[in-house]
C-alpha positions in Angstrom: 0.0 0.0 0.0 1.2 3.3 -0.4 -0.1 6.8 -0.2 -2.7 7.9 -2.9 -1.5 10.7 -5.6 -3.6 12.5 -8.0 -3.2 9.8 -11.5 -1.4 10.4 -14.3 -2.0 10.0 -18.4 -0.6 7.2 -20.3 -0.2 9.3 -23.1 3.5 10.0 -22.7 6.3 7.8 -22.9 8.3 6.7 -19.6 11.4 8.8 -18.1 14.2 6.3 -17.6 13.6 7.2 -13.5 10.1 8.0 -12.6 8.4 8.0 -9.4 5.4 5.1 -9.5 2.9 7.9 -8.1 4.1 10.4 -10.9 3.3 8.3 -13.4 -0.2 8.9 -15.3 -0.7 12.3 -14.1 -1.1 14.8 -17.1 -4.7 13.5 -18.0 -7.5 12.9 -15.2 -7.7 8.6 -15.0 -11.6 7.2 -15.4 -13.7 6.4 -12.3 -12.5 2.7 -12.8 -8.6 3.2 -13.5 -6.9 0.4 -13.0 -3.8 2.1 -12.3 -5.5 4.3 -10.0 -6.8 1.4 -8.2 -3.6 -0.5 -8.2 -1.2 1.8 -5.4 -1.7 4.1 -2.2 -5.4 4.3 -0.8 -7.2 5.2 -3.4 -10.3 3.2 -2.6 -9.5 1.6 0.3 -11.7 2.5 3.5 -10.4 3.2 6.3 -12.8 4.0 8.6 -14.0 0.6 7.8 -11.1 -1.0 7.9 -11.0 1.1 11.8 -13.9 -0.5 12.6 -13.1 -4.0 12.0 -9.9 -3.8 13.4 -11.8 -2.6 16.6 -14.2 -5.4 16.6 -10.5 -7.7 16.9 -9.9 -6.0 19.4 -13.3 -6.0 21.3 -13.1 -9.9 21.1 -9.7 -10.2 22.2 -10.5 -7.9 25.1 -13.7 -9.8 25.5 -11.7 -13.6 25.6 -9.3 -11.8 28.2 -12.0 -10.1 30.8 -13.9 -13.8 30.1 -10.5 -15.5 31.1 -9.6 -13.3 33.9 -13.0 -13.6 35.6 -12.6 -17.0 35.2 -9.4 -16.8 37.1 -10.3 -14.4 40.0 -13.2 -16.7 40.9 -11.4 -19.4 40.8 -8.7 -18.0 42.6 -11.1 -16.3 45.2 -12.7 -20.2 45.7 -8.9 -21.7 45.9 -7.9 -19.1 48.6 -11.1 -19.4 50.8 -11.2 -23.3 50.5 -7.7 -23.2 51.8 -8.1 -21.1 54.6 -11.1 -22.7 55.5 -9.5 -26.5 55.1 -5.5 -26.0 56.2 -6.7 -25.4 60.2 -9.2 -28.4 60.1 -8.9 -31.6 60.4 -9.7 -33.9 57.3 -13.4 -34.7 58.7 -14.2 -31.1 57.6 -13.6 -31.1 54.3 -16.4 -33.0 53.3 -18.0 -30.2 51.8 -15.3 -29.6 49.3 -15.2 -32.8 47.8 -18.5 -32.2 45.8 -19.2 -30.5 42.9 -21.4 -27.4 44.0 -22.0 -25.9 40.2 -23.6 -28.9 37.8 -23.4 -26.4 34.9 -19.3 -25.8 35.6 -18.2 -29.5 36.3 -20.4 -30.4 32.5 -17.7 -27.3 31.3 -14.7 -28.9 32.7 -15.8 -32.3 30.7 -17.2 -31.6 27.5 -15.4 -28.1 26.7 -12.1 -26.9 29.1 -11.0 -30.2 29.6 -12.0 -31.9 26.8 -9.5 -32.5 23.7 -10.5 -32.4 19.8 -12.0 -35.7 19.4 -12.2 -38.3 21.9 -8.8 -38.1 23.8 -6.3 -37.2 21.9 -4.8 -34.1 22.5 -1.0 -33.8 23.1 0.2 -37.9 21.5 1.9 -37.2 18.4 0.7 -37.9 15.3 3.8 -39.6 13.4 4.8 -40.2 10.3 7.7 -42.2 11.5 9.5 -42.7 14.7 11.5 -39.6 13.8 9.1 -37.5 12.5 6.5 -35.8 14.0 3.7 -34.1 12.8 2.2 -32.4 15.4 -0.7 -32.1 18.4 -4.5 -31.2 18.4 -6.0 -28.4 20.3 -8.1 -28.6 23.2 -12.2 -28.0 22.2 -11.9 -25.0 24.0 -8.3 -23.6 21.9 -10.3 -24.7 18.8 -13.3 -22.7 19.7 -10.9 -19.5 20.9 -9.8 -20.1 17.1 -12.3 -20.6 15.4 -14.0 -17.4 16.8 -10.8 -15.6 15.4 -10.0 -16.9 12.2 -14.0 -16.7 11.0 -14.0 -12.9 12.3 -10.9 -12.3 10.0 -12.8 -13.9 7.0 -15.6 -12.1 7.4 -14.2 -8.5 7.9 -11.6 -9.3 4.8 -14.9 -10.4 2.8 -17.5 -7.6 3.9 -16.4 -5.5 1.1 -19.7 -3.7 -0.6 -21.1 -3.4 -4.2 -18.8 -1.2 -6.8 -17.4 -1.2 -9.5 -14.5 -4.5 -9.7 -11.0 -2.4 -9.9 -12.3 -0.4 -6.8 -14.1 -3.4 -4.9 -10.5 -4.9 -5.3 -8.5 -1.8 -4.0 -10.9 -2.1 -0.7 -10.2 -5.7 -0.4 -6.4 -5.4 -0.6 -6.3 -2.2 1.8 -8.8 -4.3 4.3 -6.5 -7.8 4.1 -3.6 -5.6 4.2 -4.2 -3.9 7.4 -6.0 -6.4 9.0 -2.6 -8.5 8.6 -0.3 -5.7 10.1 -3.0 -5.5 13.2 -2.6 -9.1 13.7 1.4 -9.2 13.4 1.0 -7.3 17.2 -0.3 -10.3 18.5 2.2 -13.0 16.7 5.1 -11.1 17.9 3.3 -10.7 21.4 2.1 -14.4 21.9 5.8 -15.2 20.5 7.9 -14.1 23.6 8.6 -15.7 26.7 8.1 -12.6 29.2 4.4 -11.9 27.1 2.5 -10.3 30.0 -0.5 -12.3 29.6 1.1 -15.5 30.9 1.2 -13.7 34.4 -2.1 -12.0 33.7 -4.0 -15.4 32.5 -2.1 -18.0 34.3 -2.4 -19.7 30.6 0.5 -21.0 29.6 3.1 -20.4 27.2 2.5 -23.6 25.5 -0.9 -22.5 24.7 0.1 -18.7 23.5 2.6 -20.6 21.3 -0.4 -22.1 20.0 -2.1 -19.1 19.4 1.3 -17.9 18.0 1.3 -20.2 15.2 -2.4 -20.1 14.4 -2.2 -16.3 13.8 1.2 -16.3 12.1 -0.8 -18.4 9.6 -3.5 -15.9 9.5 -1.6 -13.0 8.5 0.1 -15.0 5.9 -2.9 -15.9 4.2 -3.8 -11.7 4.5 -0.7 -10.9 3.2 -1.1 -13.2 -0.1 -4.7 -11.8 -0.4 -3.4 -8.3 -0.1 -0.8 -9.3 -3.1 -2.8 -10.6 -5.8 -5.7 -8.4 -5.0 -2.8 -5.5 -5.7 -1.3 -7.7 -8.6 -4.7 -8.2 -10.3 -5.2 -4.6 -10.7 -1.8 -3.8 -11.7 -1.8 -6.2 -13.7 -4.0 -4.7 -16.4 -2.9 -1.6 -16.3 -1.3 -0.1 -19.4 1.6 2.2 -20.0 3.4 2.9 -22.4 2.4 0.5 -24.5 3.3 -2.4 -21.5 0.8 -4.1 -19.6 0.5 -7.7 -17.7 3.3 -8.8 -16.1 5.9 -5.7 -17.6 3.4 -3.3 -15.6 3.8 -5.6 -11.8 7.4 -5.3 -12.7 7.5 -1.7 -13.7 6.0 -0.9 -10.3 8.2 -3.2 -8.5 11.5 -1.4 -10.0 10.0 1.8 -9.4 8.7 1.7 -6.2 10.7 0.8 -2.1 7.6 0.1 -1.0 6.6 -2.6 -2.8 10.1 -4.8 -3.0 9.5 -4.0 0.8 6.7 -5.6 0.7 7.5 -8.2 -1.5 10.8 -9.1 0.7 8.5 -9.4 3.6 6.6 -11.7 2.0 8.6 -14.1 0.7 10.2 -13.7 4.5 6.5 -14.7 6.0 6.4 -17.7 3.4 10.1 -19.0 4.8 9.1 -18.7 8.2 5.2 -20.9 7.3 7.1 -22.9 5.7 10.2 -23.9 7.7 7.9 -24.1 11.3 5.9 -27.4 9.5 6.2 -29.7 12.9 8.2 -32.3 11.1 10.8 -29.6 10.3 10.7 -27.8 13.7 10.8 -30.9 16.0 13.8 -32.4 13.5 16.4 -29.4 13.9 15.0 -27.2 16.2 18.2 -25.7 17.5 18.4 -24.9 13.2 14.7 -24.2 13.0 15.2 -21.5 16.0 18.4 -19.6 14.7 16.6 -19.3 11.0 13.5 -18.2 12.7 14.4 -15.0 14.6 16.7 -14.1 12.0 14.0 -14.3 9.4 11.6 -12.5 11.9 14.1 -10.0 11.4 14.1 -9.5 7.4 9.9 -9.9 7.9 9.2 -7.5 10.3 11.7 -4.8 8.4 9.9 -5.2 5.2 6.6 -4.3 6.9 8.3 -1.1 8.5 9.7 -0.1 5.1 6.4 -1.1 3.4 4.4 1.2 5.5 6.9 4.2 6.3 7.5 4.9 2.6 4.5 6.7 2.6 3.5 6.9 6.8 0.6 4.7 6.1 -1.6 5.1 8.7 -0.7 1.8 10.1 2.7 2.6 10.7 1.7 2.7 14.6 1.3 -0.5 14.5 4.3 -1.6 13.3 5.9 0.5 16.0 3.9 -1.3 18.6 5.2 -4.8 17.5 8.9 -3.6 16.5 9.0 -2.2 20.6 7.8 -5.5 21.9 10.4 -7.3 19.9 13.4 -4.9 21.1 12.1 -5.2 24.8 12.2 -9.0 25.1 16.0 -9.6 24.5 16.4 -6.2 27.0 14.4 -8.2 29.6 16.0 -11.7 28.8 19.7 -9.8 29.4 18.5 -8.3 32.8 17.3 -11.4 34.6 19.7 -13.3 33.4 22.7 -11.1 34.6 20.4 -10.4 37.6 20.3 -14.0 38.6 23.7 -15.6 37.4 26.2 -12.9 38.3 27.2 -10.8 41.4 29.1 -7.8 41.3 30.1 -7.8 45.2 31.5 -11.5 44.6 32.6 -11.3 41.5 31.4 -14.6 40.6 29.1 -16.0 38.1 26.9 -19.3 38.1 28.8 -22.5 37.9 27.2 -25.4 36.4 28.1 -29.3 37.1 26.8 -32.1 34.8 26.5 -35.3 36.0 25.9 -38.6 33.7 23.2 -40.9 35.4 22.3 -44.7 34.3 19.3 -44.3 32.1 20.8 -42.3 29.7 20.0 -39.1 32.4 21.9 -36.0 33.0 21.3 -34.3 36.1 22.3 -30.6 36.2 23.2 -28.0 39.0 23.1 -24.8 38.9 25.3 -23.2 41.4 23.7 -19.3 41.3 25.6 -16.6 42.9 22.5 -14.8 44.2 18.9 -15.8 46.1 16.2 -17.3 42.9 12.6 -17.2 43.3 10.6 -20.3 42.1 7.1 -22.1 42.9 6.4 -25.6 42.1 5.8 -26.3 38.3 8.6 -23.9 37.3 10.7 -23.9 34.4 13.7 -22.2 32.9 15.7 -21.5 30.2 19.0 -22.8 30.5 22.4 -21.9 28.4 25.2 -23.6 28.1 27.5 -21.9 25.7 30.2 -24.6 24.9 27.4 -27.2 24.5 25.2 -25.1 22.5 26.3 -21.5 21.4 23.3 -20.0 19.6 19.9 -21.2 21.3 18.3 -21.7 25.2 16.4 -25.2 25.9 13.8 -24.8 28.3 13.6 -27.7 31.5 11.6 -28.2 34.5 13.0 -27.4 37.9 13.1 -30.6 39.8 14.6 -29.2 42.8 16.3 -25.7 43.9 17.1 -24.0 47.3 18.7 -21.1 49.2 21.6 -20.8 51.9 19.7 -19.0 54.5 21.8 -18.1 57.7 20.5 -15.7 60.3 22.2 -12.1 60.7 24.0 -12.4 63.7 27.7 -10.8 64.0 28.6 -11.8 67.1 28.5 -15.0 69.4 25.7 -12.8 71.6 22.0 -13.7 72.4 20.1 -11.9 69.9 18.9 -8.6 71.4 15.9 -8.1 68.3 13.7 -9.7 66.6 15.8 -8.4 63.7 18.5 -10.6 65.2 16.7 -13.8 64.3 15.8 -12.4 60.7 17.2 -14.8 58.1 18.7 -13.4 54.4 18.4 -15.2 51.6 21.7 -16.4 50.0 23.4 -18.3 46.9 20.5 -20.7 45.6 21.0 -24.1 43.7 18.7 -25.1 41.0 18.9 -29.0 39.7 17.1 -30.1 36.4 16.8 -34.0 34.9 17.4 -33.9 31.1 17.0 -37.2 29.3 19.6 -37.4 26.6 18.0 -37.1 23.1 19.2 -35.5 20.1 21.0 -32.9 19.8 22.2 -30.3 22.9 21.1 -33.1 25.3 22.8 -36.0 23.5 25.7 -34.0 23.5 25.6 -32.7 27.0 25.5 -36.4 28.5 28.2 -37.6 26.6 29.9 -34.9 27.2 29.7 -35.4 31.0 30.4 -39.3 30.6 33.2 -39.4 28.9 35.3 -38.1 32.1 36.4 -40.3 34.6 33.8 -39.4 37.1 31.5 -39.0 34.8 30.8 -35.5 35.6 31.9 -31.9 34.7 32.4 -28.1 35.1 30.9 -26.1 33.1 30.1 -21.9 32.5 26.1 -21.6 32.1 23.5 -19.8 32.8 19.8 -19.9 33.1 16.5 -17.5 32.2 14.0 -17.7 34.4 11.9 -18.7 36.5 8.6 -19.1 34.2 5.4 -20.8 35.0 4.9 -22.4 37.9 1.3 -20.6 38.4 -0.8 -23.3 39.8 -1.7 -23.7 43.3 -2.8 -26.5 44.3 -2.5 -25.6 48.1 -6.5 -25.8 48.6 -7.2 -29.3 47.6 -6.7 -32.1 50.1 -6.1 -34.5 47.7 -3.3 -34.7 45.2 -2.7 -36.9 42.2 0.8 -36.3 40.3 1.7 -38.3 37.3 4.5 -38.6 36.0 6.6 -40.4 33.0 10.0 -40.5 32.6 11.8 -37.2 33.6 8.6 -36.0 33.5 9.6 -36.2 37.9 11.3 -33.1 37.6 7.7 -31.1 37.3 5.9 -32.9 40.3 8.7 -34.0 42.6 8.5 -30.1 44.1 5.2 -30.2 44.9 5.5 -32.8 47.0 7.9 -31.1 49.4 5.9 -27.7 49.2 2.9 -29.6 50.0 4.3 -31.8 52.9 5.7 -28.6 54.4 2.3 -26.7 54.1 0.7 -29.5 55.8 2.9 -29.5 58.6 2.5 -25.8 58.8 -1.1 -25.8 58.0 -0.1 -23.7 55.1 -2.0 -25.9 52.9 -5.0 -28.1 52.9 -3.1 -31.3 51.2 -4.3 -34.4 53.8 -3.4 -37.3 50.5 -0.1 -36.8 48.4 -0.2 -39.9 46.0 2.9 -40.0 43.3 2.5 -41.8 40.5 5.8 -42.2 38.4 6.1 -44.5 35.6 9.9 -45.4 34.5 11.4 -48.7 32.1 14.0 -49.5 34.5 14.9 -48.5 38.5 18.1 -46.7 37.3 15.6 -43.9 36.7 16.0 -43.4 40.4 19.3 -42.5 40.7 18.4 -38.9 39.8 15.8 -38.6 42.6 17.6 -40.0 45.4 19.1 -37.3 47.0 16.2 -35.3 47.2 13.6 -38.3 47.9 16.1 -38.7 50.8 15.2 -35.2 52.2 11.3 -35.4 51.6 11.4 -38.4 52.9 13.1 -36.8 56.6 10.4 -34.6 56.7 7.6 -34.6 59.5 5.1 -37.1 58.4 5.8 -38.6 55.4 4.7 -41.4 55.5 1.3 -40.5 56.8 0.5 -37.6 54.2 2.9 -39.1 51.3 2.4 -42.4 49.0 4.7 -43.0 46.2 3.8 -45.6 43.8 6.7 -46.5 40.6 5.6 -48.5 38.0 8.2 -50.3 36.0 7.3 -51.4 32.4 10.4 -52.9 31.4 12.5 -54.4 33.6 11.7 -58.1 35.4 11.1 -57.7 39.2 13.7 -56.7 41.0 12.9 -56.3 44.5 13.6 -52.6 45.9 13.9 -53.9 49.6 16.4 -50.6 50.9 14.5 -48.2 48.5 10.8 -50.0 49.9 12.3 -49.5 53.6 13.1 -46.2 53.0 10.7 -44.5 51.2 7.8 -46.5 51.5 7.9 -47.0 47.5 4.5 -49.1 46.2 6.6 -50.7 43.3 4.6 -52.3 40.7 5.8 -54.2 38.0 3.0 -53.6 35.2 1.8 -50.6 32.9 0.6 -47.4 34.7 -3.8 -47.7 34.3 -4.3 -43.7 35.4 -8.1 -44.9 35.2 -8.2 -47.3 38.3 -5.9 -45.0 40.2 -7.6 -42.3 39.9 -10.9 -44.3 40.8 -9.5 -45.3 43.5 -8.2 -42.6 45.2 -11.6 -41.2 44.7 -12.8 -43.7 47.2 -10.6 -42.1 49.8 -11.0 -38.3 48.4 -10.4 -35.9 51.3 -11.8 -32.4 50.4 -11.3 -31.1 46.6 -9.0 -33.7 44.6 -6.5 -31.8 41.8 -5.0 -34.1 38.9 -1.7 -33.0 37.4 0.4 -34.7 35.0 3.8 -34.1 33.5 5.1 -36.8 30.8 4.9 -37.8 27.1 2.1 -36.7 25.2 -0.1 -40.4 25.2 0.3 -41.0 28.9 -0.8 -37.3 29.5 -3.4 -38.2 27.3 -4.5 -41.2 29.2 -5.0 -39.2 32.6 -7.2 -36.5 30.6 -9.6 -39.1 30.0 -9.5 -40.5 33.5 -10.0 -37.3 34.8 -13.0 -36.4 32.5 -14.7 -40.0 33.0 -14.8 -38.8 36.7 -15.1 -35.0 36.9 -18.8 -34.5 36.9 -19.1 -37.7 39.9 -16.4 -35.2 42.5 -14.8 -32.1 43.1 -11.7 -32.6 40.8 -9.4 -30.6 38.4 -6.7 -31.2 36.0 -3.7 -29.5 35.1 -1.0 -30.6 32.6 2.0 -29.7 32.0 3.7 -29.6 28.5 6.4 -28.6 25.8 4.6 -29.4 22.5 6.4 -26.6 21.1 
């Protein structure tokens, strides 16, 4: 698009450099000129094109008060049930453990719970062991998208009776713009810190989601706004040329356009190269190409539209900010947490190699980190991986704490007994893959003691917005190093019970491995859970072991009071089961691979409308 100029006459021949609005403009152009149709915003209407791009808006606002309602009741119901429940004993929470709303628990089955079809949701779809297709929405992600993309259709589409070359101009100024207003929210839903994470307490899986759903959006848009501008150009005649010598013409004439064009064939690359296949294959490749092509596609927009200050130039302002603050805010944090000035010191990371083909990695932070169960991070390991960030669970962190005193006195305050937060340790699992974490473990094993030193750092923390302090009983699956995500809300739990903190009465743990050398990594801090003030009254832990023969686990059975169980995890009777026994509101979570998550949906759902219970998963499917 560029800015409308009074036409010009064909009747002269071409200047060997002319300016593409200059052209045509001894003789007034008809009503229907082509030409006059084909550039700037000659017929396009913008106060329509205004109003749709406010009715976006109004929706989007409208999904966000919907969700954030959603979330202050819920959160207003969470904090009274656990203030009401944490000081009583387990006979009182009766009340809790049944549904009070019909209407809400048929929601939580047939729409926020429910996936696509019948239960898949997050399984793979394969075309071979090594290549992956891709995931399904959720109903409720499919109906937040389909609300979307048929609003888009029909504001590009509601274009009124005229004549054809200026029915077309209003179609590519309407596709055009609505693409540039959508590029906001691609670049937005794109970035790690996006502020409605913290606002929603949605996830950035799902944003991602949203991320990629749009991105196609504004590429389809973008091609409209192309051939609509194309078909008019493309019958325009100068000097004697028409067809395809007139698009090129313009092309060779014009910024703007080989702007535009170069953002385009940037937005095609990037559709193109983020088929799942393709991004789950080399995605340490698939992330390097991506920003910098975000790069070349954003640019062409900017010069598209500031050729002329097209009144959308805003816009592109709006996005072009968010994608200079997120690398600002990424820097801070991460020099925030992983270096200190005063000790001149900076985080030390150790690898160490575990049987099962398991790294476990330490993060050795020179000043206090912040986390809540469920967290995640970003972590960097330069001589590993130079370019790109890999995101893990936190399985297990904590803080040197040491009271202030300075002298071998009695304290003389209260300030005296005041603790201060020091260095912090955060551990992840990393099963060895392809890639960064094939590399890392082998790395690590080929020394002697099958462990290094290494320089690192790590981004974070992210997620880890779920409470689940308010429901007396607690369900965690897990798979794999799927551990890492659930393993920290057991300790947070079993302290908030022994501090009436929380209202958690039944801690079940439900971890499905292929062989016991998957414990190794846990040990050290299934050793310090399992010190903690009772333990074995509040906490079950329950490992089933799919391929290995049975191996009796007497020390690890003594020790930690492990329910071993040689046989295929079936969430369904365990989840039956516990609701048998359900004290007070009962919470599901699961962290693992995308059919076993899939597998404790359904459970879940089967079972949601009978009692009191949530579900909350947590995944990477990006």
């Amino acid at each position: 698009m560029e800015a409308s100029h009074t036409p010009l006459s064909s009747s002269r021949p071409a200047p060997t450099l002319i300016d593409v609005n200059d052209a045509h403009s001894q003789n007034p152009a008809t009503a229907n000129d082509p030409y006059k149709f084909s550039h700037g915003l000659t017929g396009v209407d913008q106060p329509a094109n205004y109003l749709f791009v406010n009715i976006l808006v109004s929706i989007i606002v409208g999904l966000t008060l919907l969700a954030i309602c959603l979330r202050l009741m819920k959160g207003v119901v969470q904090n009274d049930r656990r203030l009401l429940t944490a000081i009583t004993s387990p006979q009182c929470h009766n009340y809790w453990s049944k549904n009070r709303h019909g209407w809400w628990a048929w929601l939580k089955r047939h729409i926020i719970y429910s996936p696509l079809w019948s239960t898949r949701h997050n399984r793979e779809f394969r075309i071979s062991r090594a290549i992956s297709v891709g995931t399904l929405p959720t109903r409720m992600q499919l109906i937040i998208i389909m609300i979307y993309t048929a609003a888009n259709v029909a504001f590009c589409l509601a274009i009124p009776n005229q004549p054809e070359t200026s029915k077309i101009a209003e179609f590519r100024g309407r596709c055009g713009a609505i693409a540039v207003f959508n590029i906001i929210f691609v670049v937005l839903f794109a970035l790690r810190n996006n502020p409605f994470i913290w606002l929603l307490h949605v996830s950035y899986d799902t944003f991602n989601l949203f991320h990629r759903w749009i991105a196609r959006l504004v590429f389809v848009e973008a091609l409209a706004h192309i051939f609509a501008w194309m078909y008019n150009t493309y019958r325009v005649e100068y000097a004697s040329r028409s067809g395809w010598e007139s698009i090129n013409w313009v092309l060779g004439q014009s910024l703007s356009y080989r702007s535009g064009l170069a953002s385009f064939i940037a937005f095609s690359f990037l559709i193109l190269h983020s088929f799942g296949p393709l991004r789950h294959a080399f995605y340490e490749t698939f992330l390097t190409l991506h920003r910098l092509t975000i790069i070349i596609a954003i640019s062409g927009v900017y010069f598209h539209m500031a050729k002329h200050a097209l009144p959308q130039l805003p816009w592109g302002y709006l996005f072009i900010s968010f994608l200079a603050a997120e690398p600002l805010i990424r820097t801070t944090r991460i020099l925030y947490y992983n270096s200190s000035w005063r000790r001149r010191t900076w985080t030390k990371v150790i690898v160490e190699a575990l049987p099962g083909e398991v790294s476990r990695i330490t993060f050795e932070l020179p000043s206090s980190w912040p986390a809540n169960p469920g967290s995640f991070i970003h972590v960097y390991l330069p001589r590993i991986t130079l370019w790109s960030s890999h995101p893990f669970s936190v399985a297990w962190w904590s803080d040197d704490e040491h009271p202030r005193l300075c002298s071998e006195k009695l304290p003389q305050s209260i300030r005296d007994l005041e603790t201060s937060r020091g260095p912090s340790t955060v551990s992840c699992i990393i099963r060895a893959r392809t890639g960064m974490t094939r590399s890392l473990y082998e790395k690590a094993g080929r020394s002697q003691t099958s462990s290094i030193q290494l320089w690192g750092a790590i981004e974070g923390p992210y997620g880890g917005y779920h409470s689940l302090d308010s429901y007396g009983t607690v369900i965690l699956f897990a798979a794999g190093v799927g551990i890492t995500h659930q393993i920290s809300f057991v300790r947070h739990l079993l302290s908030g019970h022994n501090e009436r903190t929380a209202a958690a009465q039944q801690i079940l743990l439900v971890w499905s491995i292929q062989s016991t050398d998957m414990l190794e990594c846990v040990k050290p801090w299934l050793d310090e859970i399992s010190m903690m003030q009772n333990f074995r009254k509040v906490v079950r832990i329950r490992l089933h072991i799919s391929k290995e023969p049975e191996n009796p686990l007497v020390e690890e059975c003594e020790r930690y009071g492990l329910d071993v169980r040689y046989a295929r995890c079936e969430p369904q009777a365990i989840v039956d089961e516990e609701i048998l026994s359900q004290i007070g509101a009962m919470v599901v979570t699961v962290c693992g691979p995308g059919g076993y998550s899939d597998t404790v949906r359904a459970a879940v759902r089967r079972r949601v409308q009978l009692r009191n219970i949530d579900f909350i998963e947590e995944a990477f499917s990006y």
